[in-house]
C-alpha positions as CSV (number, residue, x, y, z in Angstrom):
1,X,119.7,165.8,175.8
2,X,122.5,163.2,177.1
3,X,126.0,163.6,176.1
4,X,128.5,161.3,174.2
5,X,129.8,160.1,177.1
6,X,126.4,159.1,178.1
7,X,126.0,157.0,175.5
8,X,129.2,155.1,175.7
9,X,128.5,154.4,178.9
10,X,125.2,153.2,177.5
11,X,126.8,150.9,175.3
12,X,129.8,149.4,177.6
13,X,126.8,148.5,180.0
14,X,124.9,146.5,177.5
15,X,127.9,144.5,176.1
16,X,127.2,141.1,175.9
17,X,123.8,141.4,176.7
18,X,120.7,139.5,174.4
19,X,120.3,142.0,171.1
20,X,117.4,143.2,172.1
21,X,118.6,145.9,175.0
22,X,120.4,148.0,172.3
23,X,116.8,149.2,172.4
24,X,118.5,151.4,175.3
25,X,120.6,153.5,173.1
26,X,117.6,155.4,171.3
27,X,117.7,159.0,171.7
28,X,119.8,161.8,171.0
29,X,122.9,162.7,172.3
30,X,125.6,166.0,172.2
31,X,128.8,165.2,169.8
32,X,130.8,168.3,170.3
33,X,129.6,170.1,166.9
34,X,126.8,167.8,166.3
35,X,123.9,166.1,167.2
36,X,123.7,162.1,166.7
37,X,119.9,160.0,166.7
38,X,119.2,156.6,167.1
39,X,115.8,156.7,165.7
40,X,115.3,153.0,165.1
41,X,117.2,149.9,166.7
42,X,117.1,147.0,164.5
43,X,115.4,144.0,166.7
44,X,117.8,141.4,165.4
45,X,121.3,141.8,163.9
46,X,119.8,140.1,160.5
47,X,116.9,142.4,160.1
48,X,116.9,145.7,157.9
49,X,119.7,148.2,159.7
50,X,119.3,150.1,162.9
51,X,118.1,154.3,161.8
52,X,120.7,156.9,162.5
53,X,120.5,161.0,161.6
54,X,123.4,163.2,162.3
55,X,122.3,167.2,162.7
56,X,124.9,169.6,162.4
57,X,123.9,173.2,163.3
58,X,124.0,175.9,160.6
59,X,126.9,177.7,163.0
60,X,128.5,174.6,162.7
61,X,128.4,173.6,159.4
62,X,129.3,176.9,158.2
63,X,127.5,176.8,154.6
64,X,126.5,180.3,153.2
65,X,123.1,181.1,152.4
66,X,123.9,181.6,148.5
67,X,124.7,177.6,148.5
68,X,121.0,177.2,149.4
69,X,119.1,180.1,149.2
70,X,117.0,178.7,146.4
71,X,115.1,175.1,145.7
72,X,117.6,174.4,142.4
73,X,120.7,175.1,144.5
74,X,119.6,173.3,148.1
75,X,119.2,170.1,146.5
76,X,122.2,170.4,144.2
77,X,124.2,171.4,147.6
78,X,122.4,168.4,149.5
79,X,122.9,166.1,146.5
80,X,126.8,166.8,146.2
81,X,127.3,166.4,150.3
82,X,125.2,162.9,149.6
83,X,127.7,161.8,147.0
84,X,130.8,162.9,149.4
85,X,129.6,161.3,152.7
86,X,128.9,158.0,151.0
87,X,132.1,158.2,149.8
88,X,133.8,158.4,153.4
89,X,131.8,156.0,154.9
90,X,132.5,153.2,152.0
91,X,136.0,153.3,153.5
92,X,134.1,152.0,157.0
93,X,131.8,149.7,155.8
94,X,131.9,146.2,157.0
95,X,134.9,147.0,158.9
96,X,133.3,146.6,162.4
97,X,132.6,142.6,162.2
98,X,130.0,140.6,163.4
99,X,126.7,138.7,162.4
100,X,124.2,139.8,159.8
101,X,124.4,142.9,158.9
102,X,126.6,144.1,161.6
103,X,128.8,146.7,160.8
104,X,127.0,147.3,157.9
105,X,127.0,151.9,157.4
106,X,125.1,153.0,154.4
107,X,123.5,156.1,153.1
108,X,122.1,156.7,149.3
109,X,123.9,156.3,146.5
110,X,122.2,158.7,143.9
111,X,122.8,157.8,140.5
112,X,123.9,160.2,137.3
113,X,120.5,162.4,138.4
114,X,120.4,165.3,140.8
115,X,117.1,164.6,143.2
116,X,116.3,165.8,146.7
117,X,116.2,162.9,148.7
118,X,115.4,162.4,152.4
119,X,119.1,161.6,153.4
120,X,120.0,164.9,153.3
121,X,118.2,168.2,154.2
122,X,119.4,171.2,154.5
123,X,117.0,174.0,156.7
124,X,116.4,176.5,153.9
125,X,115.9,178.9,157.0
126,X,118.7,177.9,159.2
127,X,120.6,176.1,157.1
128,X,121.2,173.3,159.5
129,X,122.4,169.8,158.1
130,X,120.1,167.1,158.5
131,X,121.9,163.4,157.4
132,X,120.4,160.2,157.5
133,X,122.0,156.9,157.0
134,X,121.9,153.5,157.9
135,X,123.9,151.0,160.6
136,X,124.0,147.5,160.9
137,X,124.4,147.2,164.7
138,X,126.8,144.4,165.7
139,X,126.8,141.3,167.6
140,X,128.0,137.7,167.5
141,X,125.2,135.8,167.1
142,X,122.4,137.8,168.9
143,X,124.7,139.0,171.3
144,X,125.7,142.5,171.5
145,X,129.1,143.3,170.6
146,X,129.1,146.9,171.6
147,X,132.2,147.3,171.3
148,X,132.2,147.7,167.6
149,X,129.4,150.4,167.8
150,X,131.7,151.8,169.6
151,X,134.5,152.3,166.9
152,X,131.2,153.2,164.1
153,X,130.1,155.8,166.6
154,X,132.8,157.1,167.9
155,X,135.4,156.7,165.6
156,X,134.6,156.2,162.0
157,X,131.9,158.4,162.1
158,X,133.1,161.4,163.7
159,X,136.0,161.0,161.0
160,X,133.5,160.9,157.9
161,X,131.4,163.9,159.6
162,X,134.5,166.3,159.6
163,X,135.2,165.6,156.2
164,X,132.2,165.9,154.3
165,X,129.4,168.1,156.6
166,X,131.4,171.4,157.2
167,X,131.7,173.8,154.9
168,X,135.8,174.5,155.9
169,X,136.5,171.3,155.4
170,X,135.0,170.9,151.4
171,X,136.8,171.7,148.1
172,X,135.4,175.0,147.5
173,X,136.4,175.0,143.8
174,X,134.3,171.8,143.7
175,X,131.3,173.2,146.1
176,X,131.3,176.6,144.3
177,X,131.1,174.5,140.5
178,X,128.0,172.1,141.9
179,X,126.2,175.6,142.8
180,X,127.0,177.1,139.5
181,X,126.2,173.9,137.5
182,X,122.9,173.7,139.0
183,X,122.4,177.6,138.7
184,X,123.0,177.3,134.8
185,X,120.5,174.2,134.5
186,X,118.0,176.1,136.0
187,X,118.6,179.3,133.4
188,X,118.3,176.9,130.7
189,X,114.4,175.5,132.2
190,X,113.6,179.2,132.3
191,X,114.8,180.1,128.8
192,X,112.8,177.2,127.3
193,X,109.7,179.2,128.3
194,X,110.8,182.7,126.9
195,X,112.0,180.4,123.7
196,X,109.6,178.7,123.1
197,X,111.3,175.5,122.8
198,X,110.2,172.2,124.5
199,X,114.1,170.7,125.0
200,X,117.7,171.7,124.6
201,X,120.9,169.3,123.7
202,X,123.9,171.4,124.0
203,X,126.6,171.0,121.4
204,X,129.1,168.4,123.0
205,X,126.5,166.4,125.0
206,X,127.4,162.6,125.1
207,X,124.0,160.8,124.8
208,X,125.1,157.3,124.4
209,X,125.5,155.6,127.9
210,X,127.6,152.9,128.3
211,X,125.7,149.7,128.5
212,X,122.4,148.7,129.5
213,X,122.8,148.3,133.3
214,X,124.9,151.7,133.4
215,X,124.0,155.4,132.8
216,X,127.3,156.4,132.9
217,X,128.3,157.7,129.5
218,X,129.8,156.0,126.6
219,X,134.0,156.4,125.9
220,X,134.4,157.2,123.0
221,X,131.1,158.6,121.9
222,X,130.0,160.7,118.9
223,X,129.9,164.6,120.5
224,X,126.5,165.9,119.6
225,X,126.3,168.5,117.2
226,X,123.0,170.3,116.5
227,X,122.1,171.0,113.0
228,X,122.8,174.7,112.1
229,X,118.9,175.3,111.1
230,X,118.0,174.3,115.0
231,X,121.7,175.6,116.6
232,X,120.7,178.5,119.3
233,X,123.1,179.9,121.2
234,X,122.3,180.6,125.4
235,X,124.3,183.1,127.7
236,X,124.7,181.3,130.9
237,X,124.9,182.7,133.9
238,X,128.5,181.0,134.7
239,X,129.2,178.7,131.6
240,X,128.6,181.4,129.4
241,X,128.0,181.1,125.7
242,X,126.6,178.0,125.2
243,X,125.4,176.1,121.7
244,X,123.2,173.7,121.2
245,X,120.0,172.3,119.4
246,X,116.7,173.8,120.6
247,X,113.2,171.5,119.9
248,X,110.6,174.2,119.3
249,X,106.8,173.6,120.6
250,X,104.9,171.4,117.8
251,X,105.4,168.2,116.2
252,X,108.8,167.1,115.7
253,X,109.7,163.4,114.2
254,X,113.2,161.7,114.9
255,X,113.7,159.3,112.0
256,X,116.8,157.3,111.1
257,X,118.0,154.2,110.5
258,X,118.5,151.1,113.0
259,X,121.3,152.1,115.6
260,X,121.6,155.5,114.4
261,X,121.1,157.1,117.3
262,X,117.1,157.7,117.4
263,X,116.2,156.1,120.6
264,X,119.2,157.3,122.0
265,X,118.2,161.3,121.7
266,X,114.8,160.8,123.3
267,X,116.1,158.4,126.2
268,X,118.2,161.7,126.8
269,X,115.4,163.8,126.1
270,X,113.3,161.5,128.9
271,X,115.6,161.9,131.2
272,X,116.4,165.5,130.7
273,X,113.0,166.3,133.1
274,X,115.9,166.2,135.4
275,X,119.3,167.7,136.3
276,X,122.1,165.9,136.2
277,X,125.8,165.8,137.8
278,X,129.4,167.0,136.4
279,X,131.0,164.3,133.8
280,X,127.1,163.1,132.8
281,X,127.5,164.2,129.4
282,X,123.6,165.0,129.6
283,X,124.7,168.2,132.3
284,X,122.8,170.3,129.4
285,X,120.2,167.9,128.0
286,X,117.1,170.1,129.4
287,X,113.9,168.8,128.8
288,X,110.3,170.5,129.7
289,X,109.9,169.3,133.4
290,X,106.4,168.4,132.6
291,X,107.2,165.9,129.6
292,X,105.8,162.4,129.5
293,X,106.7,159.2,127.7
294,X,104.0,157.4,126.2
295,X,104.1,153.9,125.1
296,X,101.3,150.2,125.1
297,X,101.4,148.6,128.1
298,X,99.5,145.7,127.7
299,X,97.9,144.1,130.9
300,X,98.0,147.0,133.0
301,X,94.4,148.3,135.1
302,X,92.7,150.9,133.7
303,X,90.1,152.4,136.0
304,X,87.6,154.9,135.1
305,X,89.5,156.4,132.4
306,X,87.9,159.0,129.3
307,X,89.2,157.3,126.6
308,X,86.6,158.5,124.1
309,X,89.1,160.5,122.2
310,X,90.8,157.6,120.5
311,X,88.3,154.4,121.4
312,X,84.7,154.2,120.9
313,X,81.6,152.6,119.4
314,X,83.3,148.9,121.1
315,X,81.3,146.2,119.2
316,X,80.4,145.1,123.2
317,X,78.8,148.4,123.7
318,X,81.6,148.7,126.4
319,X,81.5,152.3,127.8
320,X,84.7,154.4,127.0
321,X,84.2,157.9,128.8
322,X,84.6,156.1,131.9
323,X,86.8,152.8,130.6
324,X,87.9,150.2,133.1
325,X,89.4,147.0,132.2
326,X,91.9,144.5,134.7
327,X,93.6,143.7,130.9
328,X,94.4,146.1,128.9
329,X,95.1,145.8,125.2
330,X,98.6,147.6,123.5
331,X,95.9,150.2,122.4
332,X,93.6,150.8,125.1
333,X,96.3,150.9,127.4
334,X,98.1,153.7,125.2
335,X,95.1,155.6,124.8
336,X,94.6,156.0,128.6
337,X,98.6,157.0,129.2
338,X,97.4,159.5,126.9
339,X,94.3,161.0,128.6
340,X,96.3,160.3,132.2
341,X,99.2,162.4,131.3
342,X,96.9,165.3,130.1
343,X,95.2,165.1,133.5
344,X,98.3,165.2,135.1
345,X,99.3,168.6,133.5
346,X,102.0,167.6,130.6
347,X,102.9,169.9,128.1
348,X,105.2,167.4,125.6
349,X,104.5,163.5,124.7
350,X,107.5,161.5,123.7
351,X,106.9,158.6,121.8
352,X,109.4,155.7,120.5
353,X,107.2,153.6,118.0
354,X,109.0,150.7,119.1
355,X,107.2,150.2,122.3
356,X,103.9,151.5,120.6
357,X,100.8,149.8,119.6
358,X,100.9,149.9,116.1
359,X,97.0,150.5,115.3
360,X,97.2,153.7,118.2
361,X,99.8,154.9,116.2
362,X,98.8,155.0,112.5
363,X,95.9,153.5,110.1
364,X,97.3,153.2,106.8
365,X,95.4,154.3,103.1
366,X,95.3,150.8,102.2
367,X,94.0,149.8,105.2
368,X,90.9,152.7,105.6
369,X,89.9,151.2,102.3
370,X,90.0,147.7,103.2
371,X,88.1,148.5,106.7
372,X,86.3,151.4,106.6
373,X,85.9,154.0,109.3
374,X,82.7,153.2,110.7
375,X,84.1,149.7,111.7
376,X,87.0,150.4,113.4
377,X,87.1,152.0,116.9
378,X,90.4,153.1,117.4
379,X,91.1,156.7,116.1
380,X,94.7,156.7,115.7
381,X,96.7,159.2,117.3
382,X,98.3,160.7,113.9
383,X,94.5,162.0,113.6
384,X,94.9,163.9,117.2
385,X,98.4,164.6,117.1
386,X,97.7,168.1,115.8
387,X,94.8,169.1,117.5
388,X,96.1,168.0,121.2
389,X,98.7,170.9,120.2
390,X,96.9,173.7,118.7
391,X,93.9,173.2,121.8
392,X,96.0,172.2,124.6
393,X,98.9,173.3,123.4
394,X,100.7,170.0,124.0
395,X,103.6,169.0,121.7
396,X,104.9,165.4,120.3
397,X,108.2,164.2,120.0
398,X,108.3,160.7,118.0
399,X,110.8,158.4,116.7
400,X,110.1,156.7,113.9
401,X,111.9,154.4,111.6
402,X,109.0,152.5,109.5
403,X,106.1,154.8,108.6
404,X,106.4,158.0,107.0
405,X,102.8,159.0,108.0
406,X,104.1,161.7,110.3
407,X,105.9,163.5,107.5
408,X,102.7,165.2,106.7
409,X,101.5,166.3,110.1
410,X,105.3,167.2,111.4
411,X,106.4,170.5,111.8
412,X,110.3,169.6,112.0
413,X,112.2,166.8,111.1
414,X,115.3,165.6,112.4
415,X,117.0,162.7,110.9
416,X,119.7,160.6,112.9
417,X,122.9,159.7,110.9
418,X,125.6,158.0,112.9
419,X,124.7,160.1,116.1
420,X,124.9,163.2,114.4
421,X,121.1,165.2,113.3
422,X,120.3,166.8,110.8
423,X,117.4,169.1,109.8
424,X,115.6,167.4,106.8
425,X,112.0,169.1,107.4
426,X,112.2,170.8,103.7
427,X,113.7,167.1,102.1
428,X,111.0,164.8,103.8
429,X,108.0,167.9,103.2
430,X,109.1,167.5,99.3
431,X,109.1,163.7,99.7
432,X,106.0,163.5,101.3
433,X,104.2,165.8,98.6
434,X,104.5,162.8,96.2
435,X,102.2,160.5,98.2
436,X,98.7,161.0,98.8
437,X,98.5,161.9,102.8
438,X,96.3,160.0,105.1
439,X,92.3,161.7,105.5
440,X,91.9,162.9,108.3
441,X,88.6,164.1,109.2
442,X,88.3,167.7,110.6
443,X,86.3,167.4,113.9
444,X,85.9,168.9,116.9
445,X,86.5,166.5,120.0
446,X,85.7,167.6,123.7
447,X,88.3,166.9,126.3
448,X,87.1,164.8,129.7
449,X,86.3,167.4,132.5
450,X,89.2,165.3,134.8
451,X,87.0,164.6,137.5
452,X,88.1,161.1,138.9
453,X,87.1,160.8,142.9
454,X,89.9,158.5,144.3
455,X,88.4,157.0,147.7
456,X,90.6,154.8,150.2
457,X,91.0,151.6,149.1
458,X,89.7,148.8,151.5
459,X,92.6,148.3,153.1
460,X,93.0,151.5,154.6
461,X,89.8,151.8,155.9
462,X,90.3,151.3,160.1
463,X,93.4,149.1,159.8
464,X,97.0,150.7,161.5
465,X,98.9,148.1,160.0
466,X,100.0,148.9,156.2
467,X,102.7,146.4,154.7
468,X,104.7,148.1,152.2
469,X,108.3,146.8,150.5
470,X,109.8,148.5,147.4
471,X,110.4,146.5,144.7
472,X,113.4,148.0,143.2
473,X,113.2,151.0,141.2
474,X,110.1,148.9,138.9
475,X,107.7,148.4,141.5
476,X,106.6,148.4,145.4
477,X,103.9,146.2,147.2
478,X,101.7,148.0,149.4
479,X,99.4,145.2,151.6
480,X,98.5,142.4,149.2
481,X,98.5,144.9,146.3
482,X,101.6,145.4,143.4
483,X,102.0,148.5,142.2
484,X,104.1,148.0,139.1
485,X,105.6,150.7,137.3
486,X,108.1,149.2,135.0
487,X,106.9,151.3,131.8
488,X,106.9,154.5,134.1
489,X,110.0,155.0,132.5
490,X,111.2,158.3,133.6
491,X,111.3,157.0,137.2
492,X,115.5,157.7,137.7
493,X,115.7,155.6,141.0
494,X,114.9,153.2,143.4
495,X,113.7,156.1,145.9
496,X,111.9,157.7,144.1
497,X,109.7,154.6,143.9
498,X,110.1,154.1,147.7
499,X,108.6,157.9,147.5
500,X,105.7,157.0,145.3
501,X,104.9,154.1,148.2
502,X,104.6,156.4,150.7
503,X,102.6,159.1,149.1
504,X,99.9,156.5,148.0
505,X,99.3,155.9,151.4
506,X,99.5,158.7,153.1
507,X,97.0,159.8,150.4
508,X,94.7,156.8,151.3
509,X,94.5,158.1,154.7
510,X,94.5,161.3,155.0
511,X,92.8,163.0,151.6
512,X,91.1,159.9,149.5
513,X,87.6,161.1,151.2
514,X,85.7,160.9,148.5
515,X,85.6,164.8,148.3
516,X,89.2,165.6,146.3
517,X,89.8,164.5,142.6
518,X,92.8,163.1,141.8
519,X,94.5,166.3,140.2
520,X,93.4,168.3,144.1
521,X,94.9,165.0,146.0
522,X,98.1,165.2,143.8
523,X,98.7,168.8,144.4
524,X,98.1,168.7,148.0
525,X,100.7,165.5,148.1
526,X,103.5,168.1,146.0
527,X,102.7,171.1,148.4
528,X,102.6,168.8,151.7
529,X,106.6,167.4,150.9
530,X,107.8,170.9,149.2
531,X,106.6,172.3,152.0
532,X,107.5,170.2,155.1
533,X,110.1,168.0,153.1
534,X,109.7,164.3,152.2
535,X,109.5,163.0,156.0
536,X,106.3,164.5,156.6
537,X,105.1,161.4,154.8
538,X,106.7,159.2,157.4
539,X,103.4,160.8,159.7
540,X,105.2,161.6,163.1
541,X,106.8,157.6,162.7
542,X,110.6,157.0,161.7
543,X,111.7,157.0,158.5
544,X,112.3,153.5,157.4
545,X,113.0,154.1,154.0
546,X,115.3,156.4,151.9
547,X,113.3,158.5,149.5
548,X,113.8,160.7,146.6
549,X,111.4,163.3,144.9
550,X,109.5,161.5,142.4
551,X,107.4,164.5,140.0
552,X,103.7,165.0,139.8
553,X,103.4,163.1,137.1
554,X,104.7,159.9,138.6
555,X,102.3,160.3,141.4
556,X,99.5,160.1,138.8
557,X,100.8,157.0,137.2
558,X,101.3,155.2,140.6
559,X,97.3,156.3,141.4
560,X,96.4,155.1,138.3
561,X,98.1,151.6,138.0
562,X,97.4,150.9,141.9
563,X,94.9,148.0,140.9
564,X,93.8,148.3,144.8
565,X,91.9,152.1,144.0
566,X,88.6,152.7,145.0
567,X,87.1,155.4,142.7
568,X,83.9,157.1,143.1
C-alpha cells in the first residue's frame, strides 16, 4: 500500500496535466489512522464525481462492541456518524474552486428515517469504519488543478475524519442516546408480537409534518393522545414507562371529517415500517415491519397475476388466475397490489379510500339491486376484508370519510376529531345496527399457490453493458425500460430506489433462470445484502451509486411493475 506522501507526490506531478491522468491517483494509500481509496476517477471535471472511501480500523476508531453488536443498533450507530460527517464536510464543500463539479465533497444526506445505507458500514466483526462519499476533482477547464485536491485530501478531510469517525472524539451523551433510541424502537417491534397489536402511536407523537415537500414535523402541532379504551402502557428498556395507543390485529376503520387528521395517522402509520431519528415526533410511531399500503394505480403493468379473488367471469372471457394487462384499470390494478403484497409476505393492508377505486372498495345495497351479482365481476374488497384476516391472518387499516359500509365488518373504530382519536367502536356498532348491512355471501375462496417464474428479461441475456439512472426517489431507468414506482409509497428515499435498481439486475443475472419463483429470488436478494452488505450488488465493480436498504416488500413491487420481466 503507498503512503500519503506517495500520493501527494502523485498529485504535484500531474498538475497541469489534461484531466484525464488523475486516472494516476487510484488506489489506496496509508493516512496515519486511516486508510483513503480512490475507487473511481471521474473522466471529465463535468461528469458525475470522482469515488472516495475512507477505512478507519476498529483500533482506531475506538467504538465498543455494545454500539453495534446487533443489526438495530449498527445501522442506528452508522446512520448517526452519516448525519455528523455530512455535517463537517458541508463546511468544505465548493470551497476548493474550479470547473464543473470541482470541489464538489458529498456523502448521503438521510432524511427523518433511520436506514442502513452503503455510505457507511461498520464490520459487525471488527468493527472497522467503512465511509463512502463523493469528490468533484478539480481543474480549470479540463486541466488539472491538483492543487485543490490537495487542500480536500489533505486538509479538509483529515479535519472532518477526526471529528466525526472516532469514537473519542463524539458526544457520548449524544452516541450513547442514538444506541438507546434505537434499542427502545426495537423493544417496541418485539412487543407488538407478544401484544398482539399491529402498530403503536405513543402518547405525545407529532404526526403532522410540516408541509408537503418536508417531513420534518409541524410547530405547533396537536400532541397525540390515545383514547383511554386503546391506551397501553410499555416499559422500555431506557425511556421507561411509555403510553400510547396500541392497533390490535383485525379490522380497524379511521373515520373523521375532512382535515381532521385521518390521512395524517396512517401516513404515520406507513412510515412507521421504519425507525426514525431524535426530534421526529414519529421516534415511537411503530408499525408491523411487514405492512403494505394499497391503493388504484391506474396504467400500471400487471403480469401474470391471480387476481381471481376479486375479478372474474370478464365479459371478454379474459383469463384472471394468471391476469396480464400493459393498462390497468383503478380496479384491476388494486386487486393485484392486493394478491402481490400477500405474496410478498404482509401481515397488515393500509388503505386511504381517497386514492382507491371506488367499485374495489365497496358495492352499495342500491346498487346489487340495480346490477345484480351475476353481472358484475368485481368482488369488492369489503366482501374479503374478513376472510383475508381470519385465513391468512392479515389485518386492515382503512380510512374512510364517505361510506359507512365498514362499520359492520370493523372490529375497532377510531374516529379523528381535530388530531385527537377517539374510540367510537360501541357508538358507530349501535349506528350501524339501524341500517340493513351489505350481503355478503359466505364462500370459501382458495388462495393462488404464488408460483410466478421470473426469467431474465431480454436485455440481460449476453449483453455486459446495463444502463441504469435513478429517477429520484419515484422511479429509475434500467436500459430502455422505466421502472416507476411513484404509488410505492412507503419508499422513504431516493437510495433506496437506487437499491431497488441494483437488485433487479443483479437478479436478472445471476438468479432469474427460470428455476426460482419470485418469493425464492427475493429472499436470496434479502440474504445476499444482510449478509455481505449492500455492495455485494455492485458485483466486484465500484460503487457508483449510494444506496439504502429498501424492504422485501419493495423488491416485489419493483419486480412486478418492471414492464421489461420475462415470466415463465
Amino acid at each position: 500500500m503507498k503512503s500519503n506522501i506517495d500520493l501527494k507526490n502523485i498529485l504535484t506531478a500531474i498538475n497541469r496535466r489534461s484531466y484525464p491522468a488523475y486516472k494516476d491517483t487510484r488506489g489506496s494509500y496509508q493516512f496515519g489512522d486511516y486508510i483513503l481509496n480512490i475507487d473511481h476517477v471521474q473522466g471529465d471535471p463535468f461528469a458525475a464525481p470522482s469515488r472516495i472511501s475512507i477505512l478507519v480500523p476498529a483500533s482506531r476508531a475506538g467504538f465498543p462492541a455494545e454500539l453495534y453488536d446487533l443489526p438495530h443498533k449498527r445501522i442506528a450507530l452508522q446512520d448517526h456518524l452519516i448525519r455528523l460527517f455530512h455535517r463537517e464536510i458541508e463546511k468544505y464543500n465548493f470551497k476548493a474552486k474550479g470547473s464543473g463539479k470541482s470541489g464538489l465533497i458529498a456523502i448521503s444526506r438521510p432524511g427523518q428515517e433511520v436506514l442502513e445505507r452503503s455510505a457507511c458500514c461498520i464490520s459487525p466483526e471488527k468493527g472497522d469504519v467503512l465511509v463512502r462519499m463523493e469528490v468533484g476533482f478539480p481543474a480549470n477547464g479540463r486541466t488539472i488543478n491538483s492543487t485543490e485536491l490537495i487542500r480536500i485530501l489533505f486538509e479538509f478531510l483529515p479535519d472532518c475524519i477526526r471529528k466525526t469517525l472516532y469514537c473519542r472524539s463524539l458526544d457520548q451523551k449524544q452516541l450513547i442516546s442514538v444506541i438507546h433510541l434505537a434499542e427502545d424502537q426495537e423493544f417496541i417491534r418485539r412487543q407488538l408480537k407478544s401484544l398482539d397489536l399491529t402498530a403503536f402511536v405513543a402518547n405525545g407523537s407529532i404526526l403532522p409534518r410540516e408541509s408537503g415537500i418536508s417531513q420534518r414535523p409541524m410547530r405547533g402541532a396537536v400532541p397525540f393522545v390515545s383514547p383511554a379504551s386503546m391506551e397501553i402502557t410499555m416499559e422500555l428498556p431506557h425511556r421507561g414507562l411509555l403510553k400510547g395507543m396500541g392497533i390490535r390485529k383485525g379490522i380497524t376503520l379511521i373515520v373523521g371529517g375532512g382535515y381532521h387528521g385521518k390521512s395524517t395517522l396512517l401516513k404515520a402509520l406507513e412510515l412507521g415500517v421504519y425507525n426514525h431519528i431524535a426530534g421526529d415526533g414519529r421516534e415511537f410511531v411503530i408499525t408491523d415491519a411487514s405492512a403494505v399500503k394499497i391503493r388504484a394505480e391506474d396504467g400500471r403493468s400487471i403480469q401474470n397475476t391471480d387476481i381471481s379473488m376479486f375479478i372474474s367471469n370478464l365479459p371478454n372471457g379474459k383469463d384472471t388466475h394468471a391476469f396480464c394487462t400493459e393498462d390497468a384499470s383503478g380496479s384491476t390494478s388494486q386487486a393485484a397490489n392486493v394478491m402481490e403484497a400477500i405474496e410478498a409476505g404482509t401481515s397488515l393492508f393500509l388503505i386511504d379510500e381517497d386514492t382507491c377505486a371506488t367499485n374495489f372498495m365497496i358495492r352499495d345495497e342500491l346498487m346489487q339491486r340495480v346490477v345484480h351479482r351475476d353481472q358484475e365481476p368485481i368482488t369488492p374488497f369489503i366482501e374479503r376484508v374478513r376472510m383475508l384476516f381470519q385465513t391468512q391472518g392479515i389485518s386492515s387499516i382503512m380510512v374512510a370519510g364517505s361510506s359507512g359500509s365498514y362499520f359492520h365488518v370493523a372490529d375497532c373504530i377510531i374516529q379523528m376529531d381535530r388530531y385527537i382519536p377517539k374510540d367510537i367502536t360501541a357508538f358507530a356498532r349501535e349506528e350501524a345496527a339501524r341500517f340493513p348491512a351489505l350481503e355478503i355471501p359466505e364462500a370459501e375462496v382458495p388462495m393462488p399457490c404464488f408460483n410466478r417464474i421470473p426469467r431474465a428479461a431480454k436485455g440481460f441475456r449476453g449483453s455486459d453493458r446495463i444502463k441504469m439512472k435513478t429517477l429520484g426517489k419515484d422511479a429509475f431507468s434500467i436500459n430502455r425500460d422505466t421502472v416507476d414506482l411513484r404509488y410505492v409509497e412507503q419508499l422513504a428515499d431516493s437510495e433506496q430506489t437506487a437499491a431497488l435498481s441494483f437488485m433487479l439486475k443483479y437478479a436478472q443475472l445471476h438468479y432469474c433462470d427460470g428455476r426460482r419463483n419470485l418469493r425464492e429470488i427475493v429472499n436470496e436478494l434479502m440474504n445476499l445484502v444482510h449478509d455481505k452488505g449492500l455492495e455485494a450488488l455492485a458485483d466486484g465493480s465500484w460503487l457508483g451509486s449510494d444506496l439504502a436498504m429498501p424492504r422485501p416488500q419493495e423488491v416485489f413491487a419493483c419486480f412486478n411493475r418492471y414492464r421489461g420481466q420475462a415470466w415463465k
